[in-house]
C-alpha positions, 0 to 999 in steps of 0.5 A: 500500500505504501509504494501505491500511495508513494506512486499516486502522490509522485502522480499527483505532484507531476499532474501538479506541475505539468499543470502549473507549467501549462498556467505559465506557458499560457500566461508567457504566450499572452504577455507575448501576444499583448507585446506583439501587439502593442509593437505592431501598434507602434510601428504603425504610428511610427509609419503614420508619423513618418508618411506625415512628415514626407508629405509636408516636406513633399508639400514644402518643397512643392510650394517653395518651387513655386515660389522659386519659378514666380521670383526667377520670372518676375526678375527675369532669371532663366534658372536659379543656378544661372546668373543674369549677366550685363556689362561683365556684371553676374548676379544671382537670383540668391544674391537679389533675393538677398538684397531685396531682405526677402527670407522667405524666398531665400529659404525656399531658393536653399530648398529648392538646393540654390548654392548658398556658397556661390559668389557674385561679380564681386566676389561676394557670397549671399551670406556676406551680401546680408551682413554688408546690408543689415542695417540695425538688424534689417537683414537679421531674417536673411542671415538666419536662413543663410547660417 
């Protein structure tokens, strides 16, 4: 009797165990399923922050070439990267973007990829052009988005 009692108690425990195994087995798969989820929760709103943001730069970029094309036209530039020569006198549409203290179209022309290090007929860059002209902080803006 006592081996039988020995044997249905050591059956016991291991139906005990295998039991409590089975408990954690489930309790680990539901922690990992709520973790998988909650991952795949913030890699969607990582996506949707991300499509966010390419599509306000997309809209940045599209408005600042309008405002590039309406600028270059208007001063009868034929493109950004190109100067309007006369008399052996180069100047860039940077560089009058500059000189008129407008920052607006400056930063849309850096956008737009203009070369901020290019130098006129007298040899000067848009940033140094801004410094000579800012009067009492006149140009402030300009250097601003030239820096």
């Amino acid at each position: 009797h006592r081996l039988a009692g020995e044997q249905r108690r050591w059956q016991r425990e291991r139906a005990e165990a295998q039991a409590s195994e089975e408990e954690e087995e489930r309790h680990r798969l539901g922690s990992e399923a709520e973790l998988a989820q909650r991952l795949g929760a913030e890699a969607a709103a990582r996506r949707a922050e991300e499509e966010r943001q390419r599509t306000a730069e997309e809209k940045a970029h599209k408005e600042a070439k309008k405002k590039v094309e309406v600028f270059l036209k208007a001063r009868g530039f034929k493109t950004m990267l190109m100067p309007r020569t006369t008399c052996f006198k180069a100047t860039y549409p940077l560089h009058v973007a500059v000189q008129e203290n407008s920052a607006d179209v400056v930063s849309a022309f850096l956008l737009c990829g203009a070369d901020k290090k290019v130098k006129n007929s007298s040899g000067k860059m848009p940033l140094e052009v801004a410094q000579k002209l800012n009067n009492k902080g006149s140009h402030q803006a300009v250097i601003a988005a030239l820096s």
